[in-house]
C-alpha positions as CSV (number, residue, x, y, z in Angstrom):
1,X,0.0,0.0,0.0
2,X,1.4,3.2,-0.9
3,X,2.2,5.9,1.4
4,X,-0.6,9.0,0.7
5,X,1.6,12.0,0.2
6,X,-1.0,14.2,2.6
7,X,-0.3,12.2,5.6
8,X,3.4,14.4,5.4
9,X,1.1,18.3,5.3
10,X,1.4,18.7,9.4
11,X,5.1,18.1,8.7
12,X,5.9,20.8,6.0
13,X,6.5,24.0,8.5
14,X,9.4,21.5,10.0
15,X,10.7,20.5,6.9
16,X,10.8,24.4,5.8
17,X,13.0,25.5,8.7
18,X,15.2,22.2,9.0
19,X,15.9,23.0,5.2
20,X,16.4,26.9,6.0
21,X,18.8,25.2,8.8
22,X,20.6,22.9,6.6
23,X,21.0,24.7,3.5
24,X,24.3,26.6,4.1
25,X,26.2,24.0,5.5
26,X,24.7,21.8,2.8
27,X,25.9,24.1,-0.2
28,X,29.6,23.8,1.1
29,X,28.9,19.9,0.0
30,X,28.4,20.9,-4.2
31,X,32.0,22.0,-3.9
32,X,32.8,19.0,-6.5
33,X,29.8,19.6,-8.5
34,X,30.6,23.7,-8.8
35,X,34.1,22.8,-10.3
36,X,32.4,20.1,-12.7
37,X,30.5,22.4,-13.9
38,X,32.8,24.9,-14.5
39,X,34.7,23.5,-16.8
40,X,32.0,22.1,-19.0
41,X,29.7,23.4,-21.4
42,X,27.2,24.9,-19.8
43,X,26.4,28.7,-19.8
44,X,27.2,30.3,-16.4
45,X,23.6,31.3,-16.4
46,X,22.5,27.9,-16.2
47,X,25.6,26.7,-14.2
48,X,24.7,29.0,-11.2
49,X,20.6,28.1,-11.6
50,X,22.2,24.2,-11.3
51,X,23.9,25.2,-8.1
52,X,20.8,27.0,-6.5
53,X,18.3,24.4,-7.6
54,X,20.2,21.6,-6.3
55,X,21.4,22.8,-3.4
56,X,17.8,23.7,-2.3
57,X,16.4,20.2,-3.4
58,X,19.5,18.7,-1.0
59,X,18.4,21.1,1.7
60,X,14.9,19.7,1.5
61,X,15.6,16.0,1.4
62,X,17.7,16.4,5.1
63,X,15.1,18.9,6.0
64,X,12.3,15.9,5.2
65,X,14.7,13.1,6.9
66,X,15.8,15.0,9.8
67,X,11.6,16.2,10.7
68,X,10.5,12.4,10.2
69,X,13.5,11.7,12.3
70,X,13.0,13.8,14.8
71,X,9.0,13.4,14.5
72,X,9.6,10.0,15.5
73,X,11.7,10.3,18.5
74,X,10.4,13.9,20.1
75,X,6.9,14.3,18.7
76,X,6.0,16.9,15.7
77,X,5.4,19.4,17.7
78,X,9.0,19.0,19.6
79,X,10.9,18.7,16.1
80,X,9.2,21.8,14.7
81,X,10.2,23.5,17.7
82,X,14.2,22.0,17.3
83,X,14.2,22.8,13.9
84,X,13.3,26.7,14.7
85,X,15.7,26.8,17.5
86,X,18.6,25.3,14.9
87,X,17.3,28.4,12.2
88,X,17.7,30.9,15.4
89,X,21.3,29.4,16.6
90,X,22.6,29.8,13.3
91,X,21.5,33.3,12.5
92,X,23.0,34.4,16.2
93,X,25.9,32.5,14.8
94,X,26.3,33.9,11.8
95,X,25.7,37.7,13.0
96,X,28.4,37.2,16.0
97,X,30.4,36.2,13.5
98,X,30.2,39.2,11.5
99,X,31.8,41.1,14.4
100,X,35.5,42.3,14.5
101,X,38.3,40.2,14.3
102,X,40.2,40.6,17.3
103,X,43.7,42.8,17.2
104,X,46.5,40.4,16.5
């Protein structure tokens, strides 16, 4: 019996912000693909829209698997929550480390 796709809709706000979460660390990771493309044919147009696209479709897939994951073991509810405190730990992060660099 097939899983029905609309048993997933109470997920989806999870999913969003894992993916949010995920999806700079996860860009780092098409390293390899970013220098594959570069050196073949493809317009840089359509070599930069590659990049995005995928990178967003990788940040969904771990956004998916880490909600069910965490669904499972903490309760929907508890995961959403965990995936909005991971959004908000990396935007503190990310604007403490836009501060100075110390004096050397």
């Amino acid at each position: 019996m097939p899983f029905p796709l609309r048993d997933l809709t109470p997920l989806l706000p999870g999913v969003a912000l894992w993916a949010l979460a995920f999806y700079l660390p996860l860009t780092a990771a098409l390293t390899p693909l970013e220098r594959v493309l570069a050196a073949g044919p493809l317009a840089a147009n359509a070599q930069q829209l590659l990049l995005v696209v995928s990178g967003l479709v990788l940040a969904l897939v771990v956004g998916l698997v880490s909600e069910v994951a965490f669904s499972w073991a903490l309760g929907p509810s508890w995961a959403t929550s965990l995936g909005l405190m991971a959004v908000l730990a990396g935007l503190f992060w990310g604007l403490a480390d836009r501060g100075e660099d110390p004096p050397a």
